[in-house]
C-alpha positions as CSV (number, residue, x, y, z in Angstrom):
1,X,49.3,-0.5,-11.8
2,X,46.7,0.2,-14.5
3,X,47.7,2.7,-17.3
4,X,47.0,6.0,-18.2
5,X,47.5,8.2,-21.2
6,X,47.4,12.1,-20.9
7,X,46.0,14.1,-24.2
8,X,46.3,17.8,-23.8
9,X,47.8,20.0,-26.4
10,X,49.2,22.4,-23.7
11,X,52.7,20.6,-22.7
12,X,52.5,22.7,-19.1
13,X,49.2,21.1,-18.1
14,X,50.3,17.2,-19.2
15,X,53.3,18.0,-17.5
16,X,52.3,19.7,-14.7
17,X,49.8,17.1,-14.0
18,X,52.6,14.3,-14.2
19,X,54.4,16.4,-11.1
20,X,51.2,17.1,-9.5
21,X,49.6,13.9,-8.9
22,X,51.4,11.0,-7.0
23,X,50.5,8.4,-9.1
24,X,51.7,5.2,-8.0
25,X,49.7,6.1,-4.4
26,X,47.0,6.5,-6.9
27,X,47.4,3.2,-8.7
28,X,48.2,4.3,-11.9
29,X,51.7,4.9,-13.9
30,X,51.5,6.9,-17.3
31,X,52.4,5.3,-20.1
32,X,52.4,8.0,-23.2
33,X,51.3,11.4,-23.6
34,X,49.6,13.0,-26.5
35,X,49.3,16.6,-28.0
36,X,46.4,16.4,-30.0
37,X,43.5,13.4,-30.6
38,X,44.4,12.2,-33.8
39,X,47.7,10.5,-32.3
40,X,46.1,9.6,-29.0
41,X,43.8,7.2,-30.8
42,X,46.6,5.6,-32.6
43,X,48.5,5.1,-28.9
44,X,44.8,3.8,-27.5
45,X,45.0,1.6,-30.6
46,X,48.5,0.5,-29.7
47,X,48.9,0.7,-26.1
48,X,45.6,0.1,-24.9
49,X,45.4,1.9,-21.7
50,X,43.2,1.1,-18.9
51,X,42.7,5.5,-18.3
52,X,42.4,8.4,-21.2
53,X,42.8,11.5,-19.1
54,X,42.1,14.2,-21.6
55,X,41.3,18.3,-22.7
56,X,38.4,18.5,-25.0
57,X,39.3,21.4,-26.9
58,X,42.2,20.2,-29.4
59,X,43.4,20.4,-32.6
60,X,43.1,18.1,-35.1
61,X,40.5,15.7,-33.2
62,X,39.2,16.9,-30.2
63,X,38.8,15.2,-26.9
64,X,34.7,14.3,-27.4
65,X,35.6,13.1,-30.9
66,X,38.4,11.0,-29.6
67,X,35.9,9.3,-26.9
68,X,33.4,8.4,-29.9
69,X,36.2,7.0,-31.9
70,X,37.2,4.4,-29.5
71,X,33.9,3.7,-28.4
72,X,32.6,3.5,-31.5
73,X,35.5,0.9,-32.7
74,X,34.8,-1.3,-29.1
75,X,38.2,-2.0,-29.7
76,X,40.3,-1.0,-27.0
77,X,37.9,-0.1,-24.0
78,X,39.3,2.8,-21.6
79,X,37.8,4.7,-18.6
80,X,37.8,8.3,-19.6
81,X,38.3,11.5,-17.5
82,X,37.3,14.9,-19.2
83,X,39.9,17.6,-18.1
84,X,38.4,21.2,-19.0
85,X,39.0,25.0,-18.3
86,X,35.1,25.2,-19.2
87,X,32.7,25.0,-16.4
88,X,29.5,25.3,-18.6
89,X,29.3,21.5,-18.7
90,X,27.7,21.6,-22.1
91,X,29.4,18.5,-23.0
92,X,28.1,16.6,-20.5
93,X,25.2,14.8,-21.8
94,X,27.4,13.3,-24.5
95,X,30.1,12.6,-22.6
96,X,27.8,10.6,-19.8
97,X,26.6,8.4,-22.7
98,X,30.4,7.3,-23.8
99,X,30.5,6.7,-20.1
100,X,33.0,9.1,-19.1
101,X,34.4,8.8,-15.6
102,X,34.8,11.9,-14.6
103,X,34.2,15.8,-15.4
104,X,37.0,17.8,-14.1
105,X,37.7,21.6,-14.4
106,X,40.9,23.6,-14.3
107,X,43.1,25.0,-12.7
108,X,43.4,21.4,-11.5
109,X,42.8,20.6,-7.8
110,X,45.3,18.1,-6.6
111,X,42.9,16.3,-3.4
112,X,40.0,16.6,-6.0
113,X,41.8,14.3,-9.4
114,X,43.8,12.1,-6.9
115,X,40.7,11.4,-5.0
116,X,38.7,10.9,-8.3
117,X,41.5,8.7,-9.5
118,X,42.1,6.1,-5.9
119,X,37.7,5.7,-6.6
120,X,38.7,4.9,-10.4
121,X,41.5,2.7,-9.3
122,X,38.8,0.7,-7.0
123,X,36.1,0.1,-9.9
124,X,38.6,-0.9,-12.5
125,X,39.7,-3.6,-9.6
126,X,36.0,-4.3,-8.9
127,X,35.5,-4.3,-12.9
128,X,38.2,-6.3,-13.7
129,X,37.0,-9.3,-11.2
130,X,34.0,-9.1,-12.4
131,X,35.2,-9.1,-15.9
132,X,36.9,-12.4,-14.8
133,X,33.8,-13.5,-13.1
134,X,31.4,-13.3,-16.3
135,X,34.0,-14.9,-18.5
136,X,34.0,-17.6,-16.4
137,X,30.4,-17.6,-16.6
138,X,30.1,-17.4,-20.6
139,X,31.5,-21.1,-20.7
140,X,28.4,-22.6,-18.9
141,X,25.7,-19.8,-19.1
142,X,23.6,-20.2,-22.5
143,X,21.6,-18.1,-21.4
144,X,24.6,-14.7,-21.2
145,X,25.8,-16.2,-25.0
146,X,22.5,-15.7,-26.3
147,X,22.2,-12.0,-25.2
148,X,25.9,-11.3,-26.3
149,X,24.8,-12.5,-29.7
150,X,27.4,-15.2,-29.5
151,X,24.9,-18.6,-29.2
152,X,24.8,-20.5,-31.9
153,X,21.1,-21.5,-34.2
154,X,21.2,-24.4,-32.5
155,X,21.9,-23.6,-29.3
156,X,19.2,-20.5,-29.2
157,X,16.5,-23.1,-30.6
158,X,17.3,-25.4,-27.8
159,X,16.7,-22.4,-25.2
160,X,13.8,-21.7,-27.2
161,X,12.5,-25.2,-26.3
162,X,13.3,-25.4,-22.5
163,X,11.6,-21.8,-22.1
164,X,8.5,-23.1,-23.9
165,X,8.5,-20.2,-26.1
166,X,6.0,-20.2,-28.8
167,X,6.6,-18.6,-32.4
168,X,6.4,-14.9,-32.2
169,X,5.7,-14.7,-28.5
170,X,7.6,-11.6,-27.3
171,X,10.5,-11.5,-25.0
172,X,11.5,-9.2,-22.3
173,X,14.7,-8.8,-20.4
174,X,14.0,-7.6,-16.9
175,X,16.3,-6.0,-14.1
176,X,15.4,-6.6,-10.7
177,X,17.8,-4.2,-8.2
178,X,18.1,-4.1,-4.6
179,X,18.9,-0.7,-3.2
180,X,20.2,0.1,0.2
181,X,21.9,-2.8,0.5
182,X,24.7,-1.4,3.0
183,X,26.0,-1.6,6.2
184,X,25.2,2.2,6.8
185,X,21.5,1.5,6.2
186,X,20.0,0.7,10.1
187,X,16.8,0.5,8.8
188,X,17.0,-2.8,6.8
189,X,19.2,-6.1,7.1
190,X,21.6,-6.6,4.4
191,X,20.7,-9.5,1.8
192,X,23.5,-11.4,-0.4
193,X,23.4,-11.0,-4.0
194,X,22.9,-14.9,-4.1
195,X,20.3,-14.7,-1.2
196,X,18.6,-11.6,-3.2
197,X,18.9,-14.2,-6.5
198,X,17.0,-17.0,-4.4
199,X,14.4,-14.4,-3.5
200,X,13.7,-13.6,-7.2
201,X,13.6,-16.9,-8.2
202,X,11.3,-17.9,-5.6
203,X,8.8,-14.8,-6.4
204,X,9.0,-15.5,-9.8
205,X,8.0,-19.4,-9.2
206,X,5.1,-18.8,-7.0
207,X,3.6,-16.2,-9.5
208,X,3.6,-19.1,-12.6
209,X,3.2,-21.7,-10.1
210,X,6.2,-23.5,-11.1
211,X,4.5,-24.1,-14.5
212,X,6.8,-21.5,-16.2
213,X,10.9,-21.5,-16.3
214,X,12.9,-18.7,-15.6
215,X,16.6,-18.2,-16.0
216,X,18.5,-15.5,-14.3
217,X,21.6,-13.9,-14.7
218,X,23.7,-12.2,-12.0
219,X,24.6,-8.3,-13.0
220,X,26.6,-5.8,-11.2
221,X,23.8,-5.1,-8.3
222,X,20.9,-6.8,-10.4
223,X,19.6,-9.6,-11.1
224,X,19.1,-10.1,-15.4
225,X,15.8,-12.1,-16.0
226,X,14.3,-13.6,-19.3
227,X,10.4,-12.9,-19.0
228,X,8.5,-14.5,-21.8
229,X,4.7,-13.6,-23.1
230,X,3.4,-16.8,-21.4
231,X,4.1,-15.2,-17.6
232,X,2.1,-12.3,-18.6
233,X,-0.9,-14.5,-19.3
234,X,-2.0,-13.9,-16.0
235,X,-1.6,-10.1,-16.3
236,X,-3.5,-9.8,-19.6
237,X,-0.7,-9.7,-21.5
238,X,0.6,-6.2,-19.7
239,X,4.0,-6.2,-18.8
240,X,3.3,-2.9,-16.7
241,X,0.7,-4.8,-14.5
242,X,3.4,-8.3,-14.3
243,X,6.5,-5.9,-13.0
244,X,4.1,-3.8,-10.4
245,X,3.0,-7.5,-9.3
246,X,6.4,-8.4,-9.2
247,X,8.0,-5.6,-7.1
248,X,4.8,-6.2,-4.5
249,X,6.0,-9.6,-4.0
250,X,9.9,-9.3,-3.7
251,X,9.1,-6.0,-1.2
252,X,7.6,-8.4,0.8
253,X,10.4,-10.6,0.9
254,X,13.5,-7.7,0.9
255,X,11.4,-4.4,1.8
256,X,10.2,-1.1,-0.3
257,X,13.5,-1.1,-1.5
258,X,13.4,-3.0,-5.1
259,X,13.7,-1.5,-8.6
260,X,12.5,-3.0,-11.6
261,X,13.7,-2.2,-15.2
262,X,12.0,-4.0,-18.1
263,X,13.9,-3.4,-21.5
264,X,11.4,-3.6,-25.1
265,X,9.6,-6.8,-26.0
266,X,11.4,-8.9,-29.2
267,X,10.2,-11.7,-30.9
268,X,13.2,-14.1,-31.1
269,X,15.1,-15.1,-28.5
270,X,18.1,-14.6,-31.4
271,X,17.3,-10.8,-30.2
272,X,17.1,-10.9,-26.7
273,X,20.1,-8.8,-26.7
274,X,18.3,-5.3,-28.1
275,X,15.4,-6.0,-24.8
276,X,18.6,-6.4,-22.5
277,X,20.1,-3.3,-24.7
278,X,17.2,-1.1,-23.5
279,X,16.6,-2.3,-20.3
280,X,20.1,-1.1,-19.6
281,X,19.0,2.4,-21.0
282,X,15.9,2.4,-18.9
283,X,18.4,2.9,-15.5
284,X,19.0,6.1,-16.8
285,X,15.1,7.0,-15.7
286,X,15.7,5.8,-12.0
287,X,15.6,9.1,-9.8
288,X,12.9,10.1,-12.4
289,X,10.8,7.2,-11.3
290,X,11.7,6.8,-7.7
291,X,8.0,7.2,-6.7
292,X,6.9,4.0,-8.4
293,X,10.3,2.0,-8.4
294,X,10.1,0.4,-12.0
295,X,10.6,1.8,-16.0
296,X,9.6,0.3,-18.6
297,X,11.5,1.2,-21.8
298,X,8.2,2.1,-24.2
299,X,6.8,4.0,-21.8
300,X,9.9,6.5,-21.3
301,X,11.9,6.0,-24.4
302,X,11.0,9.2,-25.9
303,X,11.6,11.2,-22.4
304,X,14.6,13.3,-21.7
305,X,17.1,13.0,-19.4
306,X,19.2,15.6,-17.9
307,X,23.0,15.4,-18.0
308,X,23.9,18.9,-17.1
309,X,25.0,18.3,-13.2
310,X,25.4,22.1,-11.6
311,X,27.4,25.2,-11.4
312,X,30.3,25.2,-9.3
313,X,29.5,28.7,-7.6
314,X,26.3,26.9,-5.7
315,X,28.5,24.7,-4.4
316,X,30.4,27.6,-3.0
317,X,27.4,29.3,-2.1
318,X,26.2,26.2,-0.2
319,X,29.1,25.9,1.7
320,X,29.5,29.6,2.4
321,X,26.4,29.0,3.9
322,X,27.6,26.1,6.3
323,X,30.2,28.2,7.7
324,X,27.9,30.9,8.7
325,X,25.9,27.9,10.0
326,X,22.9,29.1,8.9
327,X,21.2,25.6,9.3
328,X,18.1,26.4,8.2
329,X,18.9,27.8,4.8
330,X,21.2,24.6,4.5
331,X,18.4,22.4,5.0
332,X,16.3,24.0,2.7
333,X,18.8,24.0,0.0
334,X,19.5,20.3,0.7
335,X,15.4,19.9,-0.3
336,X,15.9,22.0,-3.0
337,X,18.6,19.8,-4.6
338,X,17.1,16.6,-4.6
339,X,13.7,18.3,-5.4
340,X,15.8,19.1,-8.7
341,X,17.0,15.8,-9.1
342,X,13.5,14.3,-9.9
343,X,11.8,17.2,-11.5
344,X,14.7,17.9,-13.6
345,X,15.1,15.1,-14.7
346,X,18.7,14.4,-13.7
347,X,20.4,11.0,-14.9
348,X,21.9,8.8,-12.0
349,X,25.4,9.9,-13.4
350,X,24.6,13.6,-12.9
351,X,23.4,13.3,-9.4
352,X,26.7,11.1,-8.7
353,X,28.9,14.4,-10.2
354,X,26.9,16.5,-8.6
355,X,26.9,15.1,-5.1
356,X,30.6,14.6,-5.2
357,X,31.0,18.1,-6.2
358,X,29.3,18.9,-3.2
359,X,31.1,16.7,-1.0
360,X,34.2,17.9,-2.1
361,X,33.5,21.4,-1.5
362,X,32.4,20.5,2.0
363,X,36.0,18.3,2.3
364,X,37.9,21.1,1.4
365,X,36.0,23.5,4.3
366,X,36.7,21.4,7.0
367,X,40.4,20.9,5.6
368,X,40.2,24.5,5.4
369,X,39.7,25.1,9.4
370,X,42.3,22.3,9.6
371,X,39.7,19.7,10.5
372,X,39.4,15.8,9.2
373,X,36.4,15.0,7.4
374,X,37.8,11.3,8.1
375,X,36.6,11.4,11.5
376,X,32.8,12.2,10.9
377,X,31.0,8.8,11.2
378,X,29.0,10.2,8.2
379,X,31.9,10.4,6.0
380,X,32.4,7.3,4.5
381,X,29.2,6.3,3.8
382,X,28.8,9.7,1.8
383,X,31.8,8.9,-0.3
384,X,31.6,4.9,-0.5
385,X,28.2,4.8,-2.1
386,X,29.0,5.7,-5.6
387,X,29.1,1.5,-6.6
388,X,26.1,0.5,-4.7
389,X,22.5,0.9,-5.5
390,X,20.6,3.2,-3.9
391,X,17.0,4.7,-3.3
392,X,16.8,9.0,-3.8
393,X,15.7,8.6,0.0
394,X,18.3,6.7,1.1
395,X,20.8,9.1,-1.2
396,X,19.2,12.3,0.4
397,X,19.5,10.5,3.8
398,X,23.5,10.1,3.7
399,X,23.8,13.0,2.5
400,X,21.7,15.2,4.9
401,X,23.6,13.5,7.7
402,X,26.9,14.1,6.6
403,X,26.1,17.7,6.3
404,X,24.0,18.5,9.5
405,X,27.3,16.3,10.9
406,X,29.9,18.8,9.0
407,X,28.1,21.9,9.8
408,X,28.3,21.1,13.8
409,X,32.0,19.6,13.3
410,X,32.6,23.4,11.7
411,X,30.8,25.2,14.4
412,X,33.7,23.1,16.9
413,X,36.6,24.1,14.7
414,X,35.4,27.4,14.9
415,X,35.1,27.7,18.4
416,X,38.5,26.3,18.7
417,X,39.7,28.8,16.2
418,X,38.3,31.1,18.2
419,X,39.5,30.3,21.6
420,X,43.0,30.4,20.4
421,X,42.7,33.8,18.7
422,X,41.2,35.7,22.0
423,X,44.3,33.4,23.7
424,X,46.3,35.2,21.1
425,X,44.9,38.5,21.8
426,X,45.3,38.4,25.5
427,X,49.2,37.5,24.8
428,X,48.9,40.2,22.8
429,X,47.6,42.9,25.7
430,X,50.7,41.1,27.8
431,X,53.0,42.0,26.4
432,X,52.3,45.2,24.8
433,X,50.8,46.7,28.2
434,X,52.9,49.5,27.8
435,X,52.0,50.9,24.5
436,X,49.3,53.4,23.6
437,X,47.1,50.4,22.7
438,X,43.2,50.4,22.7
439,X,40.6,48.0,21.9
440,X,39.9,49.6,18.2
441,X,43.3,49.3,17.5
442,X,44.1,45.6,18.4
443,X,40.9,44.9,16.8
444,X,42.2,46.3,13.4
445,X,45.8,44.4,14.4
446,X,43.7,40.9,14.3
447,X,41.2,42.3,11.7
448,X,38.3,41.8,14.2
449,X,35.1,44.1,14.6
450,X,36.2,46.3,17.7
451,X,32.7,45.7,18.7
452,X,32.7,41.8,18.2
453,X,36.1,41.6,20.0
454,X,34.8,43.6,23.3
455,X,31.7,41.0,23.5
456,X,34.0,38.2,22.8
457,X,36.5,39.8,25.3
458,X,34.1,39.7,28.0
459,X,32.5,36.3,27.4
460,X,36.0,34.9,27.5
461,X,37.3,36.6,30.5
462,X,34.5,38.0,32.7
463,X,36.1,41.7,32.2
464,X,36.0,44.0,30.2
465,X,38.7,44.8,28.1
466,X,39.7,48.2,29.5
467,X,39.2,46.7,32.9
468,X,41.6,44.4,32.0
469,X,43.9,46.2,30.1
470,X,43.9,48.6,33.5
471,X,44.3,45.7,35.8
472,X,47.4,44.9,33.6
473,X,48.9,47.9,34.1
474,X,48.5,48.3,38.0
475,X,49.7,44.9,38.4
476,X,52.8,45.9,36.5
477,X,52.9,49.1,38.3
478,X,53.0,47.6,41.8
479,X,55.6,45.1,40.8
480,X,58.2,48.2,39.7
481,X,57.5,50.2,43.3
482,X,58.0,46.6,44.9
483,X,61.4,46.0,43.5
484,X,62.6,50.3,43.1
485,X,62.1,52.6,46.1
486,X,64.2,54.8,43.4
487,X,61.8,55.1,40.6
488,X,59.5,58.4,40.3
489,X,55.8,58.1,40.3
490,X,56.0,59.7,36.3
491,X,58.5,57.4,35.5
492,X,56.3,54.3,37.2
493,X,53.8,55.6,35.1
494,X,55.0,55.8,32.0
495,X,57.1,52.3,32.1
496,X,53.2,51.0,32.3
497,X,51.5,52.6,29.4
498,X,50.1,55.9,31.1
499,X,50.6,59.2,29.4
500,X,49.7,60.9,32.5
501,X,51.2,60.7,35.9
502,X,47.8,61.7,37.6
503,X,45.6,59.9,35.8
504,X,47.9,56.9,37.1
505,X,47.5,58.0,40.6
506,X,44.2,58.4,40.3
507,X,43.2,55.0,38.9
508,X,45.6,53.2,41.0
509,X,44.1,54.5,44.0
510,X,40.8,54.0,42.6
511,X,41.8,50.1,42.0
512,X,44.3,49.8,45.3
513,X,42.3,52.0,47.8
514,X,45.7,54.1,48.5
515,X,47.7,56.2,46.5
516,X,51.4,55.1,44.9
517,X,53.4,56.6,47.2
518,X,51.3,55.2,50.0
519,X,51.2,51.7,48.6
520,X,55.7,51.9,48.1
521,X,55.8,53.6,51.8
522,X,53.8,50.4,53.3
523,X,56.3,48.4,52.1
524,X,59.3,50.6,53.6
525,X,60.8,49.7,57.1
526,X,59.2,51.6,59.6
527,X,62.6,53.8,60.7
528,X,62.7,55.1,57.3
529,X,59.7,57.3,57.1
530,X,58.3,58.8,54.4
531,X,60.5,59.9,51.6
532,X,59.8,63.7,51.9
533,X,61.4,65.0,48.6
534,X,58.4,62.8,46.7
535,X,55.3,63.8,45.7
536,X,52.7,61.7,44.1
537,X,52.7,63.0,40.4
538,X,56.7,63.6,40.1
């Protein structure tokens, strides 16, 4: 179980959120609550949780200051989740840069924090191998000591050596990232990270021709590379012109799918770690740059970013909008939102929250109309592609065809829901036959347009609903002269919802072709006769 602390200064909500949430399902147990920031850092301190799930407004020290605390002191290293009843997301710029998990807003949705919580669960395992992985690593990689800062003089002279770097030549640290690397992605074979490694490698040889050594370093989803001033020779010293090489070459090899990120240029290989520093920031710029697939870190490092995601009522709006399937206007607002993504700027964090938000909303529709969103083929990939890398295509791809998928899946759960309420309704008609009912008033029953349910009526039973209703009624009446050769033509006729014995009489013999009487008197024996006393309307 990894742990969690909750910091809220309102008991109800930590508690409520204790009862709420089945944790353990969740993989998480709670391990200390706090009321205020001030003593949830000294339990972080102490304790050292693997979660902080916490309000931001608070006394003392309040939530955002408590995330800058402990990231600033890099002592213990949680996951935050922001819980807050504020849905302006003003905070979100700096709480992206702490690297908060998650935004959340009350009143607390139980599917939506559990939900956020099993994906949290999943990274912090994922994390945690890889943790494992790259410590293993730090005993025989140089090359991952030096940009940790941890190499010794001697060992960073040595690397200087067997790079051939020459006093003040400048230093770049370079991503190299392969998007749409998935199984949902028909359009192009999936490559291993140690296949996509050999590629780079092999790119990166036949542009020096062998003359110049590279060493690479496996990331989560990229490939770290050490470029020094001597590969750039060839490029006239441009660094732009050696990464739009570069990406040509490795496209060939893996397809249009390849981002490049080059961090600042240093001077020392001793400070290789600030270039792998800001190549790190530059991923921030992705969606911005989707166009040309690489950022280099001077020429966006004074550009803006947007962390502000969206507000919650287009997301309602957006769904409202599916369930009227009007397709057209979903489509269009589909554009619309990843138009926003790259001309506003967004960071990849925002369009994650964003796109979850969206997802969710959808979820909760189909949930809604007692539907499961687990058995739409585009479901998983919509929700498992928050860890891999992935074009703004390929994003707005997934996501288009989990809602064009949704938005046909609701127009089936409506048309179920609305078989069984006109099956409803004709129960209905069945067995209140004999009350003063009309189509206006069982529409207002089932709060359906009067209008809407005649047109439905008809489409579902080739009648009309007074037809119907009528057909009811002589059926029934036949059935009481069958079984009575007692019961009076009025009484008949009231028994089956007629306030007037000759209207009865004369819609029966408009339906039957013979009058009441004439219809009981076929039945009779022939030695009985007529019964004289009876006319038709008594």
């Amino acid at each position: 179980m990894h742990t969690v602390i909750l910091v809220d200064d309102e008991v109800f909500t930590r508690k409520g959120l204790i009862k709420l949430i089945d944790w353990e399902s969740c993989g998480f147990q709670i391990v200390a609550e706090a009321d205020n920031g001030e003593d949830a850092l000294e339990i972080i301190r102490k304790v050292r949780p693997d979660v902080v799930i916490t309000d931001i407004r608070m006394p003392v020290l309040d939530g955002m200051e408590l995330i800058r605390r402990v990231v600033e002191e890099n002592d213990a290293n949680p996951s935050f989740i922001i819980i807050s009843g504020y849905d302006d997301f003003k905070y979100a710029q700096q709480a992206v840069r702490y690297g908060v998990r998650d935004f959340i807003l009350k009143p607390i949705d139980e599917f939506e924090i559990s939900d956020t919580l099993r994906r949290l669960n999943e990274n912090l395992g994922r994390e945690g191998a890889e943790r494992l992985r790259n410590d293993s690593l730090l005993n025989d990689s140089m090359l991952e000591s030096i940009v940790l800062g941890e190499a010794s003089d001697t060992a960073i002279a040595q690397w200087e050596q067997r790079m051939m770097l020459r006093a003040n030549d400048r230093l770049f640290y370079l991503f190299a990232e392969l998007n749409d690397n998935h199984a949902w992605n028909p359009s192009a074979g999936q490559i291993s990270s140690a296949g996509f490694k050999e590629i780079v490698h092999q790119v990166l040889q036949r542009m020096s021709g062998g003359e110049q050594p590279f060493y690479l370093h496996d990331h989560h989803n990229r490939i770290g590379i050490l470029v020094p001033e001597r590969a750039l020779e060839a490029f006239n010293g441009s660094i732009e012109r050696f990464v739009i090489r570069f990406r040509q070459a490795l496209s060939v090899e893996s397809g249009d799918r390849v981002f490049l990120y080059a961090g600042a240029p240093v001077s020392r290989l001793a400070d290789i770690g600030q270039s792998y520093i800001t190549a790190k920031e530059t991923l921030l710029y992705k969606y911005i740059h989707d166009d040309n697939r690489f950022v280099i870190y001077d020429q966006v490092k004074t550009e803006k970013v947007n962390y502000v995601t969206f507000e919650l009522k287009e997301v309602g709006l957006f769904v409202e909008r599916m369930e009227e399937l009007q397709t057209e206007n979903v489509r269009a607002t589909v554009e619309s939102l990843f138009h926003n993504f790259r001309n506003d700027r967004y960071a990849p964090e925002a369009v994650k929250i964003t796109i979850h938000q969206y997802v969710l909303g959808i979820t909760k529709s189909i949930r809604g109309m007692d539907g499961d969103e687990s058995a739409l083929s585009s479901f998983a990939p919509v929700v498992g592609w928050y860890d891999l890398s992935l074009t703004l295509g390929e994003l707005k791809r997934l996501f288009s065809e989990f809602v064009d998928e949704s938005q046909r899946y609701i127009a089936e759960l409506r048309k179920v829901q609305v078989k069984g309420g006109i099956q409803k309704i004709r129960g209905y008609i069945e067995t209140n036959y004999s009350s003063n009912i009309s189509l206006k008033s069982i529409a207002a029953f089932f709060f359906i347009n009067p209008v809407y349910l005649g047109q439905l009526f008809k489409k579902s039973y080739g009648v009309y609903f007074n037809d119907f209703l009528l057909q009811i009624r002589i059926n029934e009446a036949k059935k009481l002269l069958r079984q009575s050769s007692d019961i009076r033509i009025y009484e008949v006729a009231e028994k089956v919802g007629f306030s007037s014995a000759d209207y009865f009489v004369t819609q029966f013999e408009k339906i039957e072709h013979m009058t009441p009487k004439e219809y009981r008197n076929k039945l009779l024996p022939s030695d009985k006769g007529d019964n004289p006393g009876e006319i038709e309307s008594e």
